[in-house]
C-alpha positions as CSV (number, residue, x, y, z in Angstrom):
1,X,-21.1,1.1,-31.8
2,X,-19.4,-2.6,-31.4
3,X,-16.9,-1.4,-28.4
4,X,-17.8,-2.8,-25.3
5,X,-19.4,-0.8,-22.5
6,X,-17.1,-0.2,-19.7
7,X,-20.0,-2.0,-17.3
8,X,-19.0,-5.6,-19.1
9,X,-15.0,-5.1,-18.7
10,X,-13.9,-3.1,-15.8
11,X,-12.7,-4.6,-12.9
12,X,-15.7,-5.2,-10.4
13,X,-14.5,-3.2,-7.8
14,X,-13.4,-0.1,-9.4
15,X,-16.5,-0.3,-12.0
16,X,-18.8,-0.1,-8.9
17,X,-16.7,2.4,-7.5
18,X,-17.3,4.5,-10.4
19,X,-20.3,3.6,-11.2
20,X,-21.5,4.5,-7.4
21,X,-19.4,7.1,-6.0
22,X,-20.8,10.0,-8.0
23,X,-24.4,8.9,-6.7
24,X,-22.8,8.2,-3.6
25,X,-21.9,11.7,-3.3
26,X,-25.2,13.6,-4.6
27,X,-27.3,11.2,-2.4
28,X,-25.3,12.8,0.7
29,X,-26.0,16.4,-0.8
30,X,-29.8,15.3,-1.1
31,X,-29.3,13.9,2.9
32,X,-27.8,17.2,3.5
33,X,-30.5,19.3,1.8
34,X,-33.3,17.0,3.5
35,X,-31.7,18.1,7.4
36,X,-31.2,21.8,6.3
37,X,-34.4,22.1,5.0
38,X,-36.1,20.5,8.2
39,X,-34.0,22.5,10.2
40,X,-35.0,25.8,8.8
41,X,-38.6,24.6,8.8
42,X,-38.5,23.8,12.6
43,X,-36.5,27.7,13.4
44,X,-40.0,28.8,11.5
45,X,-42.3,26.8,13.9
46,X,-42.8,23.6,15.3
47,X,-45.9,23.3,13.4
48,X,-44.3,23.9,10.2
49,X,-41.6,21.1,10.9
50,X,-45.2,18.8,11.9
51,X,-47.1,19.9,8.7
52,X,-43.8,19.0,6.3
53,X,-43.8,15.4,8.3
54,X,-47.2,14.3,7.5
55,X,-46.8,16.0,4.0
56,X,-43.8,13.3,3.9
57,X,-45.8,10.3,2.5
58,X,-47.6,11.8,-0.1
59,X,-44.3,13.7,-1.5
60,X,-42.3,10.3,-1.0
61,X,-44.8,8.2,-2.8
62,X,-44.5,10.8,-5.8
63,X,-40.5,10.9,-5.7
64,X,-41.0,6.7,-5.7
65,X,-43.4,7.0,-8.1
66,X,-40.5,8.7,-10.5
67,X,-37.9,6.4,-9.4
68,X,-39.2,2.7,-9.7
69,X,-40.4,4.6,-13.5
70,X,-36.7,4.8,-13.7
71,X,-35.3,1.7,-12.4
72,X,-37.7,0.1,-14.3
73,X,-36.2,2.0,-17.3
74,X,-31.9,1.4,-16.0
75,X,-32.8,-2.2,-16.0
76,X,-34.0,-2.8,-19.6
77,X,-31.9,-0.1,-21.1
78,X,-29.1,-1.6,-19.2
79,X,-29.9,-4.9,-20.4
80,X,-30.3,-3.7,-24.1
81,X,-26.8,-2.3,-24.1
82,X,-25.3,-5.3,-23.2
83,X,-27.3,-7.5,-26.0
84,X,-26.2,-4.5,-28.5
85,X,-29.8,-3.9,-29.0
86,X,-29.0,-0.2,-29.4
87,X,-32.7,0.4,-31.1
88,X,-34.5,-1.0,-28.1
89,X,-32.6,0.9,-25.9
90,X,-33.6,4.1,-27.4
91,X,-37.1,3.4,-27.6
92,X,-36.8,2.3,-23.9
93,X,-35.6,5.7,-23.3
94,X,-38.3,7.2,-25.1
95,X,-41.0,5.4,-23.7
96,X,-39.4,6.6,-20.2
97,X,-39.7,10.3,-20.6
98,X,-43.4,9.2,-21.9
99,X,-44.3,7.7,-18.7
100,X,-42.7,10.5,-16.6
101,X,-44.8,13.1,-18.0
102,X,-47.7,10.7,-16.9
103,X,-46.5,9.9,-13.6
104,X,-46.3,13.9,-13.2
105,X,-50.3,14.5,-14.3
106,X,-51.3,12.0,-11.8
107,X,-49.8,13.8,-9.0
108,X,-50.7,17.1,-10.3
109,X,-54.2,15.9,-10.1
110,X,-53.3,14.5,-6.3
111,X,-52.1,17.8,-5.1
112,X,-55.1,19.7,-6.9
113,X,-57.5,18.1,-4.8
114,X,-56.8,15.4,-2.4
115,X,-53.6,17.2,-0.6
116,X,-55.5,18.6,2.3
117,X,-57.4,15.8,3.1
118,X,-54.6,13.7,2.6
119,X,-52.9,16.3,5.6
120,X,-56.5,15.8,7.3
121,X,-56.2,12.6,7.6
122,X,-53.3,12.6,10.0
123,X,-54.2,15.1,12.3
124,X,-57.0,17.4,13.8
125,X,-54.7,20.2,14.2
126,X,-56.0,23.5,12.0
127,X,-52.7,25.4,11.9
128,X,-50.8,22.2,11.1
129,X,-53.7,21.3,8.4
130,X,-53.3,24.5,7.1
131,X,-49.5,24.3,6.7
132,X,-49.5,20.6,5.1
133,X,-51.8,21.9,2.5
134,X,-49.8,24.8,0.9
135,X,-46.4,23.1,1.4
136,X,-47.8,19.5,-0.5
137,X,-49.7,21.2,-3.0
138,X,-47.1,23.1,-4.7
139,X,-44.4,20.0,-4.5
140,X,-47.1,18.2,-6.1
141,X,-48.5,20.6,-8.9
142,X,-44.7,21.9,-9.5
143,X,-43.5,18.2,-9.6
144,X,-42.7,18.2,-13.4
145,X,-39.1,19.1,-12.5
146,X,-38.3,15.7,-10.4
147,X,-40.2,13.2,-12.7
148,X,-38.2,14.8,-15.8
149,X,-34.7,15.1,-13.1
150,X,-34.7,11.6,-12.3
151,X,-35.5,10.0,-15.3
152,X,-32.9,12.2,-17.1
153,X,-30.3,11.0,-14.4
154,X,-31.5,7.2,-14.9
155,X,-30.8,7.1,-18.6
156,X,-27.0,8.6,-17.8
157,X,-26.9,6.1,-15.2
158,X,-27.9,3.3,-17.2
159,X,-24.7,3.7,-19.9
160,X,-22.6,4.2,-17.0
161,X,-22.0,7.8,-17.2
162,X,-22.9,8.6,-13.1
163,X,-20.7,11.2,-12.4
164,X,-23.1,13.6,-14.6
165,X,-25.8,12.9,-12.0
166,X,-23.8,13.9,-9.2
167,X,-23.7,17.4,-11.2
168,X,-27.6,17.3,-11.6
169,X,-28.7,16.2,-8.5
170,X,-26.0,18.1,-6.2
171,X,-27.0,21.7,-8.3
172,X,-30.0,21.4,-7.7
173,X,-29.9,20.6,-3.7
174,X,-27.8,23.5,-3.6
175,X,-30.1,25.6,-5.1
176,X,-32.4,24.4,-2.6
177,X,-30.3,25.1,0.3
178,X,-29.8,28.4,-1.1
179,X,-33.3,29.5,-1.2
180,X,-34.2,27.9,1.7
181,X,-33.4,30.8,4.6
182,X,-34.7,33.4,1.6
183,X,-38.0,32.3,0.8
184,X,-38.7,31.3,4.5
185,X,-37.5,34.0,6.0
186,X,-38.5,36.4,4.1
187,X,-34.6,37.8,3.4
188,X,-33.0,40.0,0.5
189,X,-36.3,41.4,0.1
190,X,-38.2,38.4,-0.4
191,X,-41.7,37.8,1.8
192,X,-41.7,35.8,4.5
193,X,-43.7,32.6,3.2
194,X,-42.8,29.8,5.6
195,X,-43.5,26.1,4.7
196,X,-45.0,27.6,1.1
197,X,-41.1,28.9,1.1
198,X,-39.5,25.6,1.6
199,X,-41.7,24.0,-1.0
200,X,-41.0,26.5,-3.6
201,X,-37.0,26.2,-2.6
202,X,-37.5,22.7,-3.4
203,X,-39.4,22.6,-6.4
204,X,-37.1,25.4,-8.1
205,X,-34.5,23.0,-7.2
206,X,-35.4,20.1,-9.0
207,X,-36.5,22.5,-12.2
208,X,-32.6,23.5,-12.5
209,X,-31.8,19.7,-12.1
210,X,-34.5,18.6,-14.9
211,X,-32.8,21.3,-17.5
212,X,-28.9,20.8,-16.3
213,X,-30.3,16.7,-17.1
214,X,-31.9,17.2,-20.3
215,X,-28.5,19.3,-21.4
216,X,-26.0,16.8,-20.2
217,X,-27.9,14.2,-21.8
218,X,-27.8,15.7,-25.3
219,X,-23.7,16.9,-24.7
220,X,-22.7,13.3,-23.1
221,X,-25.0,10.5,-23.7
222,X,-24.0,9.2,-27.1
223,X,-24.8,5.6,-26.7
224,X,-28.5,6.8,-26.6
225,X,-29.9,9.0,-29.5
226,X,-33.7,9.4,-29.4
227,X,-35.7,10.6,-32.5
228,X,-39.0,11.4,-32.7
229,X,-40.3,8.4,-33.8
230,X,-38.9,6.7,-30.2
231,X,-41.8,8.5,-28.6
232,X,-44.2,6.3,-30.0
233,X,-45.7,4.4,-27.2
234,X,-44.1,0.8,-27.6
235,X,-46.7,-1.4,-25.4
236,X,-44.0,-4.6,-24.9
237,X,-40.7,-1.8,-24.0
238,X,-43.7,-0.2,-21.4
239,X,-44.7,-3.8,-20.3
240,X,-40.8,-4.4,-19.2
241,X,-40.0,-1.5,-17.7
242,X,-43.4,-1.5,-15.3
243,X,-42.4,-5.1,-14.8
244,X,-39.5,-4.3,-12.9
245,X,-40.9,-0.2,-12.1
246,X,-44.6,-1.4,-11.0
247,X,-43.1,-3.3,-8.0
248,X,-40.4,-0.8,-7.0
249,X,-43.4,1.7,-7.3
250,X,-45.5,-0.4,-4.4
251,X,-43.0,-0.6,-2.4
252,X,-43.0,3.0,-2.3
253,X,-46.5,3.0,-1.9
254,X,-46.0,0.5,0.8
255,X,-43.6,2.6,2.7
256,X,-46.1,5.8,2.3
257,X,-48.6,3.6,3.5
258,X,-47.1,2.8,6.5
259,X,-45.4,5.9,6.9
260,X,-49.2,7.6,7.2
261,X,-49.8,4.5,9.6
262,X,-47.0,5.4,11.8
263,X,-48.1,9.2,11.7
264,X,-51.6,8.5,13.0
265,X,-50.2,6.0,15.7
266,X,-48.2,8.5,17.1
267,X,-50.5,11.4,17.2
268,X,-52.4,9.2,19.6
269,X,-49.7,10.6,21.7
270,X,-48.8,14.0,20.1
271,X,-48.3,15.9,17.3
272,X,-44.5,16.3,18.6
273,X,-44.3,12.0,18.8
274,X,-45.0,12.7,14.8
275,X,-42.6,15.2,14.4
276,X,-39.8,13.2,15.9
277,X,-41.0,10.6,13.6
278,X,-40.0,12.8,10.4
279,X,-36.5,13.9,12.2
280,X,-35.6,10.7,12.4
281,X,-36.4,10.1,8.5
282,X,-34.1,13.2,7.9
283,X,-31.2,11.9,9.7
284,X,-31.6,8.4,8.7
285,X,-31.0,9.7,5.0
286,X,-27.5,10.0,6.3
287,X,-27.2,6.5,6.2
288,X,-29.5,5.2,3.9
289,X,-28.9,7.7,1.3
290,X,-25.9,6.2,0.1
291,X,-26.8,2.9,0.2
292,X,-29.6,4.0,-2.1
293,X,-26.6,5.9,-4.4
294,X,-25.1,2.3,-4.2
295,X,-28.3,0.4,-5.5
296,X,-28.6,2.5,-8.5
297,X,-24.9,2.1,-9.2
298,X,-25.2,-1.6,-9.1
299,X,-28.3,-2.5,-10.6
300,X,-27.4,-1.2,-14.4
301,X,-23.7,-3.1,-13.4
302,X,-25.8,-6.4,-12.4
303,X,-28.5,-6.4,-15.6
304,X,-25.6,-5.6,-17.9
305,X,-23.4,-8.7,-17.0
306,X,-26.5,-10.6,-16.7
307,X,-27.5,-9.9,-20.3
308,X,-23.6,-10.5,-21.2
309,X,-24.1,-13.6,-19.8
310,X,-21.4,-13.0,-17.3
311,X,-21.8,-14.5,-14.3
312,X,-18.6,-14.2,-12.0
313,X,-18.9,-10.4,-12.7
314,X,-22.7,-10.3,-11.7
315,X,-21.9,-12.3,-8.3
316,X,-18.7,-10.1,-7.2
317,X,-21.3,-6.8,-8.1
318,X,-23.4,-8.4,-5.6
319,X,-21.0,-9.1,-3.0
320,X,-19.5,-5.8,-3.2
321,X,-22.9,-4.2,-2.6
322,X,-23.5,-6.3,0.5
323,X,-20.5,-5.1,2.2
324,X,-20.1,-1.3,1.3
325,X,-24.1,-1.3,2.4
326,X,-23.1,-2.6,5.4
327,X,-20.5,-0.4,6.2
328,X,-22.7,3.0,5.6
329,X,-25.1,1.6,7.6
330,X,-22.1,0.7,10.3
331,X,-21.7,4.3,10.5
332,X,-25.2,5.7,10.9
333,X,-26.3,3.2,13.5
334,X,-22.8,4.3,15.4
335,X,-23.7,8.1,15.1
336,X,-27.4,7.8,16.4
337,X,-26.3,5.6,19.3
338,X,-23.6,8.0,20.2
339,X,-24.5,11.7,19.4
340,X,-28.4,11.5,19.1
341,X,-28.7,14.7,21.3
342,X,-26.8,16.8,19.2
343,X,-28.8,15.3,16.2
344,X,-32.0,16.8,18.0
345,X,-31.0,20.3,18.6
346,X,-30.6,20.6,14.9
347,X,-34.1,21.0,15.0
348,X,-34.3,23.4,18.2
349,X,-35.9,20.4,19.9
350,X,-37.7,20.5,23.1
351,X,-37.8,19.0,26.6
352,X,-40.6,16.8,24.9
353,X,-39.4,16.3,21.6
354,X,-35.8,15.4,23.6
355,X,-37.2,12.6,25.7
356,X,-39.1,11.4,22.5
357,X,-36.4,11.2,20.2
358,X,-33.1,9.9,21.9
359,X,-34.9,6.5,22.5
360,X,-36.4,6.6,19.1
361,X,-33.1,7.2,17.4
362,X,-31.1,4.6,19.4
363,X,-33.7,2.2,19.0
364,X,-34.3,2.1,15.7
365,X,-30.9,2.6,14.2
366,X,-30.3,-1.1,15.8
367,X,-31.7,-2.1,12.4
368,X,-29.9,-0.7,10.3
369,X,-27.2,-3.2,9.4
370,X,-30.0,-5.8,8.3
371,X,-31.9,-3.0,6.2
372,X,-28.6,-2.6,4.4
373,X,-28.0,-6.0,2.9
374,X,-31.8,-5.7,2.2
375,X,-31.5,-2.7,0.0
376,X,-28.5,-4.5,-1.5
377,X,-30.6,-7.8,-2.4
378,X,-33.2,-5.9,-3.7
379,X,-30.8,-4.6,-6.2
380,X,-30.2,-7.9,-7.5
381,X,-34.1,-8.6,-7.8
382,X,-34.6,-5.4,-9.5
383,X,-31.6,-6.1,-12.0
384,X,-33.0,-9.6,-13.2
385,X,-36.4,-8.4,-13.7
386,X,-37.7,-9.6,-10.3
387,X,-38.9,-6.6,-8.6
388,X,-42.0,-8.9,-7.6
389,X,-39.9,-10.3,-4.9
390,X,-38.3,-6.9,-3.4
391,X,-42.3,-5.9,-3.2
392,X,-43.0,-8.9,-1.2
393,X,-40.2,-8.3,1.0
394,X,-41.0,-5.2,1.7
395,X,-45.3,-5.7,2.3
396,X,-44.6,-8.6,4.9
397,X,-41.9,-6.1,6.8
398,X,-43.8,-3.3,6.6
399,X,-47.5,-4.0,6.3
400,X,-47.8,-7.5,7.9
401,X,-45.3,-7.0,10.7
402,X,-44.0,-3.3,11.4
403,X,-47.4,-1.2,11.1
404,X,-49.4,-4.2,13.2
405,X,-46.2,-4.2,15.6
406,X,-46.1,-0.7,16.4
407,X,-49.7,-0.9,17.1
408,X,-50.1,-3.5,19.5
409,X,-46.9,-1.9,21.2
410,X,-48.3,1.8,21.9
411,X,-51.3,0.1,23.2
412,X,-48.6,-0.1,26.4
413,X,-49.3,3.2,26.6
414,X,-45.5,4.1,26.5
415,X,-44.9,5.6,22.8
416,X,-40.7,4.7,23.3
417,X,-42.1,1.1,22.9
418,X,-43.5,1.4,19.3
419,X,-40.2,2.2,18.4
420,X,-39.3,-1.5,18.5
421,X,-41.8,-2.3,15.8
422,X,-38.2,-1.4,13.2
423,X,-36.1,-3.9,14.7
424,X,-38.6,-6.3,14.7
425,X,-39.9,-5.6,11.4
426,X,-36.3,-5.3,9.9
427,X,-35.2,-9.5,11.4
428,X,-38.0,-10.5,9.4
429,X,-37.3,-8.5,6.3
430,X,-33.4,-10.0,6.1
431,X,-34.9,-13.9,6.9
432,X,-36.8,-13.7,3.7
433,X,-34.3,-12.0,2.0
434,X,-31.6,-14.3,2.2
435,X,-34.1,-17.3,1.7
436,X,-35.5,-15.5,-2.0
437,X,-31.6,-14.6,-2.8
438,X,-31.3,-18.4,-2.1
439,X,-34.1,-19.5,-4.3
440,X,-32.5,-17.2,-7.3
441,X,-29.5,-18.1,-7.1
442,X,-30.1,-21.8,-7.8
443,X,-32.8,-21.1,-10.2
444,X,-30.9,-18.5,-12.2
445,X,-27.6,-17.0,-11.3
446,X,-26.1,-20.3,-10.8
447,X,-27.1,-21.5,-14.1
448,X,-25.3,-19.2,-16.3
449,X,-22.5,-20.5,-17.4
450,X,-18.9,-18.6,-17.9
């Protein structure tokens, strides 16, 4: 294996293009099945779409908790390729399925017996309580099939081969949408099981993307080939990739954190405040979605070329990033500013929910072209191994200025004004961006000579 990886001599531009379109493309399917399956949840009951918002945090915080596993695990493996460490990249691998199946018992655990206080927690409501529970405990105790999806899909990403994981991850949205209407409504002879519906549609979902993963893997992925001994657990390969996956995890956690904060604020004005809350994270994915598709098309370009030691190729990666995020984000800050009513009937929205959500939409989406070049940077920190400073990006914006922001702000009384907690938070958040970028550029980047 002495040919170079396409990642270290394709032109920049078309590399990322291939490298991101693909995820690009199954992110918007995700975004797609995220709406559809809000919107079926909502025709069900308005309760239904309240219980599935403050079930959000918990279910994001598991889906993070499988992702920064696998960036942690792109990065190093990424990295190995391009030292021709073809060894370490396979036990890298190995070790990464390891810590998936861990990452899965520990939210098995979670759903067992913490999901209905965790639903508790955010709101007095019984009904809604009641709904919450049986729609976060099976996500959770089923959750085998995204841990072993995603980290499947991150080792094809990390030898370049993305288009495989728009097969995997836009089969299995499908499936989801598919089963959706049935197991909600109750069609083709199917009972009518409601939110416990939408959570199986999802889970059986990601179960045909974890097997569709493991098979494409096997067929396609012959720069990695794992033997059994590779599953030994290799303490310095687990102590890399947690270097890089701990802090992507936090973040996470940070954003569930916060995300539970912003749910409790707002049902000091009403459950329905909530629920607009987790509409607007469904249509946001629009926009965010494929920046996200971008990152992880990026990062394995970025650690690549920095373990080739090639730095013109890492900087035009990182350029490239900053404007295509920009320009998705262009588009969903245009669309919520111009059409948020339409947006809201998706949901069969309200007089309440209407008067609560157009201000929240417009407001909010006037942060979106800083969050963009955000998630871009953090890319770069993640590919060099410096996830530490992505997670103390996102603590100050979300902990030490959005959460206390919105706060301080519905004390007005007026729960449109807590909406300007995002813009706020998201000035911040792109200030100490662009002055860590700084610092690593001059310590590092700049440094490494052509």
């Amino acid at each position: 294996m002495t040919q170079e990886n396409k990642m270290g001599v394709m032109p920049v531009p078309k590399l990322i293009l291939a490298m991101s379109l693909p995820m690009i493309i199954s992110m918007l399917v995700q975004a797609l099945y995220n709406v559809v399956d809000s919107v079926f949840v909502a025709r069900y009951s308005q309760d239904a779409l309240a219980a599935v918002s403050y079930a959000f945090p918990a279910q994001n915080l598991m889906i993070g908790t499988a992702t920064g596993t696998g960036v942690g695990v792109n990065a190093l493996l990424s990295k190995s390729l391009g030292e021709k460490n073809f060894e370490k990249a396979n036990k890298t691998a190995a070790n990464g399925i390891l810590l998936a199946g861990v990452g899965y018992m520990i939210f098995l655990l979670f759903g067992l017996f913490f999901a209905e206080k965790f639903i508790a927690f955010q709101t007095s409501t019984p009904s809604i309580i009641a709904e919450g529970r049986i729609y976060l405990q099976i996500c959770t105790v089923l959750s085998f099939g995204i841990f072993g999806e995603i980290m499947f899909e991150r080792l094809m990403q990390s030898t370049g081969k993305t288009i495989y994981t728009m097969f995997t991850q836009g089969i299995g949205a499908i499936v989801n949408i598919i089963l959706d209407p049935i197991f909600i409504f109750g069609l083709l002879g199917f009972p009518r099981m409601g939110t416990a519906g939408a959570a199986l549609a999802t889970v059986l979902g990601q179960i045909v993307a974890f097997i569709l993963g493991i098979i494409l893997n096997h067929r396609y992925n012959t720069e990695i080939r794992i033997k059994p001994a590779h599953f030994k657990p290799d303490l310095p390969i687990i102590g890399r990739i947690y270097a890089v996956g701990i802090p992507s995890i936090i973040m996470v956690g940070i954003g569930s954190v916060t995300t539970t904060a912003m749910n409790k604020i707002l049902n000091g004005f009403s459950d329905i405040a909530a629920s607009v809350f987790g509409v607007y994270f469904k249509l946001q994915s629009f926009a965010f979605m494929p920046v996200f598709g971008l990152n992880n098309g990026v990062i394995p370009v970025i650690a690549y070329n920095y373990g080739a030691r090639k730095r013109k190729r890492m900087i035009q990666a990182i350029v490239s990033a900053c404007v295509i995020a920009s320009c998705f984000m262009l588009v969903g800050l245009t669309l919520m500013q111009v059409i948020p009513e339409p947006m809201l009937r998706l949901f069969d929205a309200g007089e309440e929910m209407m008067s609560i959500g157009v201000p929240a939409l417009r407001i909010i989406s006037i942060s979106f072209i800083c969050a963009g070049i955000c998630i871009a940077l953090s890319s770069v920190f993640q590919a060099l191994g410096r996830g530490v400073s992505s997670m103390m990006i996102s603590f100050a914006r979300q902990l030490v200025v959005l959460v206390p922001a919105a706060y301080l702000l519905s004390l007005s009384g007026n729960v449109n004004m807590v909406w300007w907690s995002y813009p706020i938070a998201e000035i911040m958040s792109i200030l100490v961006s662009l002055i860590m970028f700084a610092y690593l550029y001059k310590t590092v980047i700049s440094k490494i000579p052509e």
